[in-house]
C-alpha positions in Angstrom: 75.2 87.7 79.0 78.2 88.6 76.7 80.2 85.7 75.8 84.1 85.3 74.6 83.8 87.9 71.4 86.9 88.0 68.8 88.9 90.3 69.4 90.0 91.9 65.9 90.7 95.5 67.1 94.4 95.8 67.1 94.1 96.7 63.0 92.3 99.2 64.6 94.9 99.9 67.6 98.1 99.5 65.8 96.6 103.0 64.0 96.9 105.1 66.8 99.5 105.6 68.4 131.7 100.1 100.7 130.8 95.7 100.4 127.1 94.3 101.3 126.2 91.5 103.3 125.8 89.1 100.7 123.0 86.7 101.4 122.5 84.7 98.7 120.1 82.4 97.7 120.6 80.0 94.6 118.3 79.1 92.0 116.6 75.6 91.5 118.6 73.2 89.0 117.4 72.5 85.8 116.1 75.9 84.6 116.5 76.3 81.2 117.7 79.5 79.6 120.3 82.0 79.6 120.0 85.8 80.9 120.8 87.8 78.4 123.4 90.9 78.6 120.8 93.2 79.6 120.8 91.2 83.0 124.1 91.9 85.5 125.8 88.6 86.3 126.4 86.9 89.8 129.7 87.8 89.9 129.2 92.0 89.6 126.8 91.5 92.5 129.3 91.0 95.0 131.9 93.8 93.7 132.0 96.4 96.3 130.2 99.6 95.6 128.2 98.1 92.8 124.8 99.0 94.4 125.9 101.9 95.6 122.5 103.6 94.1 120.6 102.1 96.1 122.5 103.3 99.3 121.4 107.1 98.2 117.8 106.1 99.1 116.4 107.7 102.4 113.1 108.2 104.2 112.6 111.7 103.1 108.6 112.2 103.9 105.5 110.2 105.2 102.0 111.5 105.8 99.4 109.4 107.7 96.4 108.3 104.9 93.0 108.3 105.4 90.7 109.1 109.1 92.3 109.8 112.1 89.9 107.7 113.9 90.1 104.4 112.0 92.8 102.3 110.4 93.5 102.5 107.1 95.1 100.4 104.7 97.1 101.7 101.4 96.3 98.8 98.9 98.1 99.8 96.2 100.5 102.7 95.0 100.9 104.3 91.4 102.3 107.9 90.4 102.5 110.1 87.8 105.4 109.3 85.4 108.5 112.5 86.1 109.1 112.5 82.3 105.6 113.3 81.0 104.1 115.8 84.0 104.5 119.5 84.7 106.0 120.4 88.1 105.9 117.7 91.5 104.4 114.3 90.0 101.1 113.0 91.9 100.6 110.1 93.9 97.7 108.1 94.3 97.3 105.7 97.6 94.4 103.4 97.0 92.8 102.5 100.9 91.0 99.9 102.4 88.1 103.1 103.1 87.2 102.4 98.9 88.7 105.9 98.3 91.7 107.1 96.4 94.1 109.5 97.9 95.9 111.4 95.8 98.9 113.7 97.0 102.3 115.6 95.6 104.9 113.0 95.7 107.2 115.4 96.9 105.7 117.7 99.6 102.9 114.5 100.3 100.1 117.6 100.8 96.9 115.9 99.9 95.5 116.9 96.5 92.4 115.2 96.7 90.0 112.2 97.3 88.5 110.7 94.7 85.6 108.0 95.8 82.8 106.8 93.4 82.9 102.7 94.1 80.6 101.2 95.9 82.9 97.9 97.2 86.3 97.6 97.8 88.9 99.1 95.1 91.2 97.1 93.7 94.2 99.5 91.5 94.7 102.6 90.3 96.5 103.4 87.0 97.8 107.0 85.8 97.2 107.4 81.9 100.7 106.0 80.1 100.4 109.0 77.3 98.0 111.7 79.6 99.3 111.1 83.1 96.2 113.7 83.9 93.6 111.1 83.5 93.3 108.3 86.6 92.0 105.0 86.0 90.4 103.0 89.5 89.1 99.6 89.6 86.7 98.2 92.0 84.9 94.9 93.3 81.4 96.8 92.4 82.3 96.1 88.6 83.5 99.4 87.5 86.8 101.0 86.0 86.3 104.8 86.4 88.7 107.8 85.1 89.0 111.1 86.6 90.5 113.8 85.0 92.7 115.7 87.5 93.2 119.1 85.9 89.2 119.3 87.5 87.4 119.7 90.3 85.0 117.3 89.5 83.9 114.6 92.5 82.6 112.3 89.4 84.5 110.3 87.2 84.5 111.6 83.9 83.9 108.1 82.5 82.7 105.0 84.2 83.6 101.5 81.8 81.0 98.5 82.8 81.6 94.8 82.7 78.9 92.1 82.1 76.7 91.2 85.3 78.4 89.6 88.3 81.9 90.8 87.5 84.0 92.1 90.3 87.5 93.4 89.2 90.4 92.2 90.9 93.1 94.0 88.7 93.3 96.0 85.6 95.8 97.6 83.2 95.8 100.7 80.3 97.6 99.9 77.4 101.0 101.7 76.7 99.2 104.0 74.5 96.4 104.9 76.3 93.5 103.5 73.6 92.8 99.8 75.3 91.6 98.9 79.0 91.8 95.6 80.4 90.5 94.2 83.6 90.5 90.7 85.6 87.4 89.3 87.1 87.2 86.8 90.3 86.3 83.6 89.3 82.3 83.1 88.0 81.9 79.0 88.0 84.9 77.9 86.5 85.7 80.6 84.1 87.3 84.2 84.8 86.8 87.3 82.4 89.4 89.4 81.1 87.2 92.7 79.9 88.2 94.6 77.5 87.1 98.4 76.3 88.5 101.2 74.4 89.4 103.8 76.7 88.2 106.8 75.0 84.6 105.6 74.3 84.0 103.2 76.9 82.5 100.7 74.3 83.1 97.2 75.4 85.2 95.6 72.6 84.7 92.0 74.1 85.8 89.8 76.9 88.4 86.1 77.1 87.1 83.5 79.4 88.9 80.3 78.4 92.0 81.1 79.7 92.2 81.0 83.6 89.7 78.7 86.2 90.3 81.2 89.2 90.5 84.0 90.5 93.2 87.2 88.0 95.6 88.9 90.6 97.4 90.8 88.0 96.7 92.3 84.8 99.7 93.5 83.0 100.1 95.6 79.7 103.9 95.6 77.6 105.1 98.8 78.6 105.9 99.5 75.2 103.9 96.9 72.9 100.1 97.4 73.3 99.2 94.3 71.8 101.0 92.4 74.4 99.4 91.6 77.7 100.6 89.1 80.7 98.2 87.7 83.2 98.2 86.1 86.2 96.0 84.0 88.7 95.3 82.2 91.7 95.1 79.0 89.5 98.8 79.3 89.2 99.3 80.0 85.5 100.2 82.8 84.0 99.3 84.0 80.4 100.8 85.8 77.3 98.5 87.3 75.3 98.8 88.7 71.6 95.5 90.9 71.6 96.2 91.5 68.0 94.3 88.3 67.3 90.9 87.8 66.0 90.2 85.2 68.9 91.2 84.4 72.3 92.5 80.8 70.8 95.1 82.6 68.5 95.9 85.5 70.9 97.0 83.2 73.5 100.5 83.0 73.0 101.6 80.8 76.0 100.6 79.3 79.1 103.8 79.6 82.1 102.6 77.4 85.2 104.1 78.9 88.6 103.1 75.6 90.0 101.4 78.1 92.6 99.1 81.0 93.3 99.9 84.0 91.7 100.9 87.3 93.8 102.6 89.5 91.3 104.1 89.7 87.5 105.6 92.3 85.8 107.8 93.5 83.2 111.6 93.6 83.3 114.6 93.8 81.6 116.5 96.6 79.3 113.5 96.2 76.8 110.7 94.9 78.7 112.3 91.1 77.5 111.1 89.0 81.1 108.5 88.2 82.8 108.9 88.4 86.6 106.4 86.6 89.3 105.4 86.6 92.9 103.5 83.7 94.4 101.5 83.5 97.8 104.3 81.1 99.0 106.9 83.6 98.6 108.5 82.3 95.2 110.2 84.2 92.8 110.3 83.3 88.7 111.6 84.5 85.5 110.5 84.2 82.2 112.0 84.7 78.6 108.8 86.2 77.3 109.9 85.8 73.9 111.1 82.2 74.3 108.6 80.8 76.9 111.4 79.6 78.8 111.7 79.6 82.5 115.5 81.1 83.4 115.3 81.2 86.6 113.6 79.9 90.1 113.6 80.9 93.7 111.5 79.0 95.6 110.4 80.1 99.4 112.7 82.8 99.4 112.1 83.6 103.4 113.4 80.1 104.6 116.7 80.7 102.7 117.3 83.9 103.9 116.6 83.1 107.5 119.4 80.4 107.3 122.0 82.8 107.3 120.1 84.9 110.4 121.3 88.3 108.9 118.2 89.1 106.8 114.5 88.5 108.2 111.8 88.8 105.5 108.3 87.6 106.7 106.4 88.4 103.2 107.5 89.6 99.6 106.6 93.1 99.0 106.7 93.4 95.2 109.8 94.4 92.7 111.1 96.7 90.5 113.7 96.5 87.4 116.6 99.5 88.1 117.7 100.2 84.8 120.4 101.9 85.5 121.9 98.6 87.6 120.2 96.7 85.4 118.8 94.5 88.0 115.4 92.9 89.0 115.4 93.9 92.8 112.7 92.4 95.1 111.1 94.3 97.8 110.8 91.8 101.1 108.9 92.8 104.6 108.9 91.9 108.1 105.9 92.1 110.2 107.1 94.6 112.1 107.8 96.9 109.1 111.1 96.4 108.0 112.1 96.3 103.9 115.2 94.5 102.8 116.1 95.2 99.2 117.2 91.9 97.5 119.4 92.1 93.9 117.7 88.8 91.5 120.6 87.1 89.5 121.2 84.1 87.6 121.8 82.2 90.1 121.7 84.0 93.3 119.5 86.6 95.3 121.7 88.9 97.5 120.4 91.5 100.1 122.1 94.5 99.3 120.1 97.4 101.1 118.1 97.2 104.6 115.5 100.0 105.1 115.0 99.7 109.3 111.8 100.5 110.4 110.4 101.8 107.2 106.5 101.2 108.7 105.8 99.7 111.9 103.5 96.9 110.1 102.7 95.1 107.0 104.3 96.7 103.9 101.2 96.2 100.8 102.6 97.9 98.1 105.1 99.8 96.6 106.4 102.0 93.5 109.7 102.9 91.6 110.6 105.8 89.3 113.5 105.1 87.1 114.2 108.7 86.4 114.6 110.4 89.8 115.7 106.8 91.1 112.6 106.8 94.1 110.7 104.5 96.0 107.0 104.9 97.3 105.6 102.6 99.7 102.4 102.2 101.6 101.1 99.5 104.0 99.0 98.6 106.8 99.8 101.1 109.1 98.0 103.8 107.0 101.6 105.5 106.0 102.5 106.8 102.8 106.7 106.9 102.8 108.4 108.6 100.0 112.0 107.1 99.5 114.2 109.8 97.5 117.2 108.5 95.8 119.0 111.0 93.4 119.7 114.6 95.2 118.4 117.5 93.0 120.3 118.5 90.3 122.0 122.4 91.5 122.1 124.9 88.8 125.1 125.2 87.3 128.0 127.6 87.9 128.2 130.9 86.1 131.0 130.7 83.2 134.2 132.3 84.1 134.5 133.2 80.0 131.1 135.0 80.0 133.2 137.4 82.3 131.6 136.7 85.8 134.1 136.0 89.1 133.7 132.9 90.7 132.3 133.4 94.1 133.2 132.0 97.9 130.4 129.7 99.1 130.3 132.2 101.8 129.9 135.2 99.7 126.0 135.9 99.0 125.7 136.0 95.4 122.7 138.1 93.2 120.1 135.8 92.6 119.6 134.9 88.9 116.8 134.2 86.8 116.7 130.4 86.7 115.3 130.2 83.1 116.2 126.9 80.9 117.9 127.4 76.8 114.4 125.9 75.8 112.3 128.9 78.0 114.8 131.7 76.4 114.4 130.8 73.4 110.7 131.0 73.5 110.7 134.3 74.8 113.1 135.3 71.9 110.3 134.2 69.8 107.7 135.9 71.2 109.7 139.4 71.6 110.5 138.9 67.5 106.8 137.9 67.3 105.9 141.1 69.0 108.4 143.3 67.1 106.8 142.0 63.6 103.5 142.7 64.9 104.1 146.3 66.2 106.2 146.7 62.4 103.3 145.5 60.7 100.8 147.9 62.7 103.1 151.4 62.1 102.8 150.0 58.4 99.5 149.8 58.3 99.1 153.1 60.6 101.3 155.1 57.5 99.2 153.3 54.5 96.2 155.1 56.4 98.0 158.2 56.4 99.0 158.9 52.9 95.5 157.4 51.6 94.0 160.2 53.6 96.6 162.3 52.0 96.3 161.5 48.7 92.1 162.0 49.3 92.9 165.7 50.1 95.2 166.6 47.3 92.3 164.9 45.1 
């Protein structure tokens, strides 16, 4: 049975590569700490028009997920990062039926269905540097990738834990080279397995660190040596994994003085830790300094005081970086989403979405770029959220000697080619020119060769 084994692979990793209803809801006393400036203050959350960006977001598509004839719950959500694919990013749903659906995020046609688990799946990760690769995680005590450029119904690489582990969360390192993944509890200890991602060696395993049950697992999203953990046995955990042994790459212990739901990363450089408990509690973290900044507890009872904003259950959240705000996601039973802005101090409710699904909201995610939401619940739907419109091509210049045109006037379609694509087609036209230059060259050599034969 593999045991805690030291960890000294980062030497080897660091070589690669209109107003709002304000509802708000204050913060325990005593919380040490200051939010920095790359955190809005109180007071800009209740000017007027301030999150105006998150008015532009509208139910644009849903598709139903899964069997007509049995219910179907979406789990968990990721998708393709808009920066790094070509064309309409994917979306994978993972469901309750141990299968991951994976559609167009924006036409929702289904792609695929990738299943290969034999127990219940529990995440899905895109690759950070190849968004073509898909990592799943399951209770059976796999991680499997599948390559979506193929056809394949396998995965093209199945990573193994040690006997008896069933994963409850997992991660891939900002760069793509380490895999980490969170066991349920075994006696008193809980794994964290670790493997490098190309090879599928297992590099070695921590089991000191939590007693129960790891809900999340939780890469730096731009520092693969840090990684943040939490746990049903209420702590979560900073690792450095650049250590030689789980002792020295723990870097701090935060207690949530609860279960753990969800943690992330926030902040204008990744600086915060965020968490979710099972009782509804929100907490920040200084990663750096270890300190708590602020505390929210039982957000639902606070909210209900003011009887203008019911929230049953916290979804999850996300960090808008353009607003440069934590927002968390909150649910009714009955399907609503209420969008509510984290501050020092406060937490306001500054966008309702009615009737988003007509049950329990599981899971959600956010794409900074396009400014989106994806979300997916209980009732087996799979809503897409737009929030930026598309940018329209621009105008033709009135110097390049073209007449501006009526809206109602049909204009002659034009080639919608970027600077970057004409410029490669420059290229390969004087690519193409050299080449036919070089051949007529080569074609006279011939010729007065032969002529020069003759004369001999």
């Amino acid at each position: 049975m593999l045991t805690t084994q030291s960890l000294s692979f980062l030497q080897w990793l660091a070589a690669g590569e209109g107003a709002f209803q304000n509802v708000p809801v204050h913060a325990r006393s005593g919380c040490a700490g200051a939010l920095s400036a790359s955190w809005h203050t109180d007071a800009k959350m209740t000017t007027p028009n301030y999150f105006e960006a998150l008015t532009k977001l509208k139910l644009g598509r849903q598709t139903t997920v899964g069997p007509d004839n049995q219910d179907t719950y979406i789990l968990e959500i990721d998708a393709q990062s808009n920066a790094l694919c070509r064309g309409d990013p994917l979306v994978a749903a993972v469901c309750s039926d141990s299968a991951v659906h994976v559609y167009s995020k924006g036409t929702l046609l289904p792609i695929g269905t990738f299943q290969g688990h034999s127990d219940m799946l529990s995440g899905a990760r895109f690759g950070n540097r190849n968004p073509y690769l898909l990592f799943t995680s399951s209770k059976d005590g796999t991680v499997r990738c599948w390559d979506m450029r193929t056809k394949r119904t396998r995965a093209s690489q199945v990573y193994t834990g040690i006997e008896g582990n069933m994963f409850t969360s997992f991660d891939v390192s900002c760069n793509d080279r380490i895999l980490c993944a969170g066991t349920q509890a075994q006696g008193d200890d809980a794994y964290l397995i670790f493997w490098d991602c190309r090879s599928t060696n297992l590099l070695g395993a921590y089991k000191e660190s939590h007693s129960d049950d790891i809900t999340q697992v939780r890469f730096h999203p731009n520092k693969p040596e840090s990684l943040a953990t939490g746990s049903t046995d209420g702590l979560v955990c900073l690792f450095d994994i650049s250590q030689s042994s789980e002792e020295d790459a723990l870097v701090t212990t935060l207690n949530s003085e609860s279960s753990v739901s969800r943690i992330g990363w926030c902040g204008t450089n990744s600086e915060y830790l965020y968490c979710l408990t099972h009782t509804e509690t929100i907490l920040i973290w200084d990663a750096v300094e270890s300190t708590v900044l602020t505390r929210f507890d039982d957000v639902r009872e606070k909210l209900a005081e003011d009887d203008q904003c019911k929230v049953d259950y916290l979804v999850d959240c996300f960090y808008h970086a353009s607003l440069k705000s934590l927002v968390v996601v909150g649910g009714s039973y009955t399907g609503d989403l209420n969008l509510l802005a984290v501050g020092r101090e406060r937490v306001h409710k500054v966008r309702s979405l009615p009737s988003a699904h007509s049950g329990v909201v599981r899971c959600l995610h956010w794409d900074n770029m396009t400014e989106s939401l994806v979300t997916g619940g209980e009732d087996s739907t799979l809503a897409v959220w737009p929030g930026k419109e598309p940018r329209l091509p621009k105008p033709p210049s009135r110097s390049a000697g073209t007449t501006p045109t009526s809206a109602t006037t049909p204009t002659t379609p034009t080639n919608p080619t970027t600077p970057t694509m004409r410029k490669r087609r420059a290229e390969k036209r004087a690519a193409l020119t050299e080449d036919i230059e070089v051949t007529k060259r080569m074609q006279r050599m011939k010729v007065n060769h032969s002529r020069s034969a003759t004369v001999k």
